[in-house]
DSSP file (Angstrom, degrees, kcal/mol; ACC not computed):
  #  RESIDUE AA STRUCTURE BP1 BP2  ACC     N-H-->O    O-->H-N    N-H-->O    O-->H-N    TCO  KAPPA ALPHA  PHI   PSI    X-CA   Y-CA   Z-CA
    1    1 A X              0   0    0      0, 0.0     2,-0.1     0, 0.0     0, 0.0   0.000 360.0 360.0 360.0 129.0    0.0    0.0    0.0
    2    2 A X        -     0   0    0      1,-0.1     2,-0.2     3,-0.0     3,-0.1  -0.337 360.0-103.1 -54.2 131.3    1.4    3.6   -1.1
    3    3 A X        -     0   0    0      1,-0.1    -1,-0.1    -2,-0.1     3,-0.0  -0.574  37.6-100.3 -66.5 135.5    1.8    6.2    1.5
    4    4 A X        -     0   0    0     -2,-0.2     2,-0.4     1,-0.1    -1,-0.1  -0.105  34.9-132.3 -61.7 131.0   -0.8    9.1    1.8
    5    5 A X        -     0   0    0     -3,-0.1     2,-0.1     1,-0.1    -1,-0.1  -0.671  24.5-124.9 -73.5 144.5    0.6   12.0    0.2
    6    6 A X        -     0   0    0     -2,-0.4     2,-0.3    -3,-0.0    -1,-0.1  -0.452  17.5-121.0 -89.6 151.9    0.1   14.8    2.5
    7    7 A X        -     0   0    0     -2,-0.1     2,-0.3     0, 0.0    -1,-0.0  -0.688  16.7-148.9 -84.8 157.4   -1.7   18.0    1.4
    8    8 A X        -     0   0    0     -2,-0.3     2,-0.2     0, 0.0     3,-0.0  -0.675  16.0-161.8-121.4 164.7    0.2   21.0    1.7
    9    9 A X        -     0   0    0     -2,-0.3     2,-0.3    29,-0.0    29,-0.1  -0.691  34.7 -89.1-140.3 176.6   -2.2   24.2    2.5
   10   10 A X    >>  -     0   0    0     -2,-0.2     3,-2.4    27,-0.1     4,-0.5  -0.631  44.8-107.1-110.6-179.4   -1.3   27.7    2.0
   11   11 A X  T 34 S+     0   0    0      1,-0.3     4,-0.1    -2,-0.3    -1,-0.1   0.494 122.9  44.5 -83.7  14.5    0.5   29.2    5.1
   12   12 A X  T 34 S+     0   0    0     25,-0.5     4,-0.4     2,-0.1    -1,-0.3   0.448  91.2  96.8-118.9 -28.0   -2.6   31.5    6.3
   13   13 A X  T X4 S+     0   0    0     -3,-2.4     3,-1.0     1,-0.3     4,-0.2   0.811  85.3  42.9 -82.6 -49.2   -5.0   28.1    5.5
   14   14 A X  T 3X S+     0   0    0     -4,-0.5     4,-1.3     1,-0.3    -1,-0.3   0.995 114.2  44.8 -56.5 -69.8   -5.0   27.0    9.4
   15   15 A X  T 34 S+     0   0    0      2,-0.2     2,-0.4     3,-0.2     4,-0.3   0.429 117.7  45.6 -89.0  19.5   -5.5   30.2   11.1
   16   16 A X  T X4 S+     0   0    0     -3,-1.0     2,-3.9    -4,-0.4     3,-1.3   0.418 117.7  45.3-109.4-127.3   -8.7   31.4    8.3
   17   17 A X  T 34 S+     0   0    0     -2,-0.4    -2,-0.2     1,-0.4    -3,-0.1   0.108 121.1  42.7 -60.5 -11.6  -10.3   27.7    8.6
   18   18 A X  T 3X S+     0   0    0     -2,-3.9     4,-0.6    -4,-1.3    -1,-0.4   0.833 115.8  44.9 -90.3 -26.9   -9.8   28.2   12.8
   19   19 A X  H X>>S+     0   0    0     -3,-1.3     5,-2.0     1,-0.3     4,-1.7   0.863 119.6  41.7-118.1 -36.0  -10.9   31.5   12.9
   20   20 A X  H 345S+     0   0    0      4,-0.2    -1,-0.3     2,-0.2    -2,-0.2   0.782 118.6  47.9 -77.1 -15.3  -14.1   30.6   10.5
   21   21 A X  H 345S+     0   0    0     -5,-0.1    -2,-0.2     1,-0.1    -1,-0.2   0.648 106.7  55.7 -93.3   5.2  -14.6   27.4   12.4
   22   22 A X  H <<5S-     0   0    0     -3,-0.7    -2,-0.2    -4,-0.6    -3,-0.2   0.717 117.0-111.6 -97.7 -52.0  -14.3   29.3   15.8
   23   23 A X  T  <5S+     0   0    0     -4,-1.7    -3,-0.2     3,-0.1    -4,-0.1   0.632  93.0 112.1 107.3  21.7  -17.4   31.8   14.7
   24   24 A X  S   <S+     0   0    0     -5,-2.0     2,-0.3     1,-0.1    -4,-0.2   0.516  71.1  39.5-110.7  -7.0  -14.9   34.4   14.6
   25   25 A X  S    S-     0   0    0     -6,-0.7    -1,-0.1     1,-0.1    -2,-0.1  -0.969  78.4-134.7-140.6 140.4  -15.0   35.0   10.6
   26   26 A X     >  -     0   0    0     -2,-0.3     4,-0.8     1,-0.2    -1,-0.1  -0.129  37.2-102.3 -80.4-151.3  -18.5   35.0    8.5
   27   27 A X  H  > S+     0   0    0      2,-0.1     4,-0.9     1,-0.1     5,-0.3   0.464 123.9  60.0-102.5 -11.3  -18.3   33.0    5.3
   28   28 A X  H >> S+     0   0    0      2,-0.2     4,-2.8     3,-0.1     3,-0.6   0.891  99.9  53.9 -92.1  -9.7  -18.0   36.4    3.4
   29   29 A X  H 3> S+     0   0    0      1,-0.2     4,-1.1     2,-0.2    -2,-0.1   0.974 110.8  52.4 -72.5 -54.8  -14.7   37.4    5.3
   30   30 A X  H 3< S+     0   0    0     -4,-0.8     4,-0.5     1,-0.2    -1,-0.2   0.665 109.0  45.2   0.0 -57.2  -13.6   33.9    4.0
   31   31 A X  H << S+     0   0    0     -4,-0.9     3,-0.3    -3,-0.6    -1,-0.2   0.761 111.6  52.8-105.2 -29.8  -14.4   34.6    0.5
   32   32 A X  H  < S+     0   0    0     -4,-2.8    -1,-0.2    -5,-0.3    -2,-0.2   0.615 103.2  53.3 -81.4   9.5  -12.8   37.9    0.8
   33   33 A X  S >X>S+     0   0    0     -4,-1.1     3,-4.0    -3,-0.1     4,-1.9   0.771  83.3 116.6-104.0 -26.2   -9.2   36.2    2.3
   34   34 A X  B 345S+a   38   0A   0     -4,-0.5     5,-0.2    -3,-0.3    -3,-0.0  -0.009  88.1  15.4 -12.6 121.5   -9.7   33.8   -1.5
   35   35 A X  T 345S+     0   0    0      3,-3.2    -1,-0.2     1,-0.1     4,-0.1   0.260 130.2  64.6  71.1 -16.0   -6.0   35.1   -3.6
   36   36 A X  T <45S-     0   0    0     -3,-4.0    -2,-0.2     2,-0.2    -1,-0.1   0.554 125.6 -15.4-133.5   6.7   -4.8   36.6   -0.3
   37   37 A X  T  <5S+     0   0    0     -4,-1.9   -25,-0.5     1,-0.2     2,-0.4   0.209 125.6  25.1-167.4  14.7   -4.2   34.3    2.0
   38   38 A X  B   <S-a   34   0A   0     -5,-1.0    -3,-3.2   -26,-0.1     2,-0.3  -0.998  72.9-100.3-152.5-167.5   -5.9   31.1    0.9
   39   39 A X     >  -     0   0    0     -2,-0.4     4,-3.6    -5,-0.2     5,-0.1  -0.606  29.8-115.5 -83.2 140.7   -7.1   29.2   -2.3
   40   40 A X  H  > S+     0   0    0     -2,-0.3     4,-2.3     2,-0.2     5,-0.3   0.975 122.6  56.6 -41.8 -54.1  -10.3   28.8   -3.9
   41   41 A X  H >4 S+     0   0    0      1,-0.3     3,-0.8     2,-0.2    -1,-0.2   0.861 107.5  51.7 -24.5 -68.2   -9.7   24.9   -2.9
   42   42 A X  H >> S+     0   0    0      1,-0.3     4,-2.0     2,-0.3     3,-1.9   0.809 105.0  49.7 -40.6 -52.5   -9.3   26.1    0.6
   43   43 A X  H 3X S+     0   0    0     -4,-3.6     4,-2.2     1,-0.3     5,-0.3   0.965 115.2  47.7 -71.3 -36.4  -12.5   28.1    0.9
   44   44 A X  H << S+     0   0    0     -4,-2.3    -1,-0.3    -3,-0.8     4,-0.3   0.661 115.2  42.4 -80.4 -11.7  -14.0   24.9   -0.5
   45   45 A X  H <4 S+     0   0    0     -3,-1.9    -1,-0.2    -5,-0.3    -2,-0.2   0.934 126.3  39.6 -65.8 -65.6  -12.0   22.9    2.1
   46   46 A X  H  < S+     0   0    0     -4,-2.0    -2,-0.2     1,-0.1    -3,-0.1   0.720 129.2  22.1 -16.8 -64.3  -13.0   25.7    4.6
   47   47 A X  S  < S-     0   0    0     -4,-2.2    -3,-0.2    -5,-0.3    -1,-0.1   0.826  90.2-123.3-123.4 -49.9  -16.4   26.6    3.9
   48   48 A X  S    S+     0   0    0     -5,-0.3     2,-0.6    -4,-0.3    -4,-0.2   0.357  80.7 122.4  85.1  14.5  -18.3   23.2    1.7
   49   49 A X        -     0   0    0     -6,-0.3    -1,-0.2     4,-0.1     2,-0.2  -0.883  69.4-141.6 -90.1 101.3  -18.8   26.0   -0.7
   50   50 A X    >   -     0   0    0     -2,-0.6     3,-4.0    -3,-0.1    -9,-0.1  -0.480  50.2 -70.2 -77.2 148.2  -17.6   25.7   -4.0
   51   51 A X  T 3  S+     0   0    0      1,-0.3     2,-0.1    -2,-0.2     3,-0.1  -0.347 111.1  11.3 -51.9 155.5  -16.0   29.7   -5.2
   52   52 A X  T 3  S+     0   0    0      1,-0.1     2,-0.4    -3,-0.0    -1,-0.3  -0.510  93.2 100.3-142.0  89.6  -17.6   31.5   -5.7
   53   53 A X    <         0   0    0     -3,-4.0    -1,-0.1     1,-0.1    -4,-0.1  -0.713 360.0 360.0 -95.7 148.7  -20.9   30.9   -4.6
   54   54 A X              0   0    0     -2,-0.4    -1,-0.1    -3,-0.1    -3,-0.1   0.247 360.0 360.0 -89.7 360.0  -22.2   32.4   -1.3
C-alpha cells in the first residue's frame, strides 16, 4: 500500500479555517481572504462551498 501524500495548504489556511470554524469570521470574510491568503480549494475545504458561490 502507497503512503498518503500529505496536502500541503497555503501558510494563512489553518488560522482562516480556525478563525471561520471558531465563529470568529463569517463566510464572506472567508471569501474575501480567497487570492490573499488562501485558495479557492481552501475556501472549498473551509467553507463546503464551492467559489464563488455564497
Amino acid at each position: 500500500m502507497a503512503a498518503k501524500k500529505a496536502v500541503e495548504h497555503s501558510k494563512n489556511f489553518q488560522k482562516v479555517k480556525d478563525y471561520y470554524d471558531r465563529g470568529l469570521w463569517s463566510i464572506d470574510r472567508v471569501y474575501n481572504a480567497v487570492g490573499k491568503w488562501i485558495t479557492e480549494a481552501e475556501y472549498y475545504e473551509i467553507t463546503g462551498l464551492t467559489y464563488p458561490e455564497k
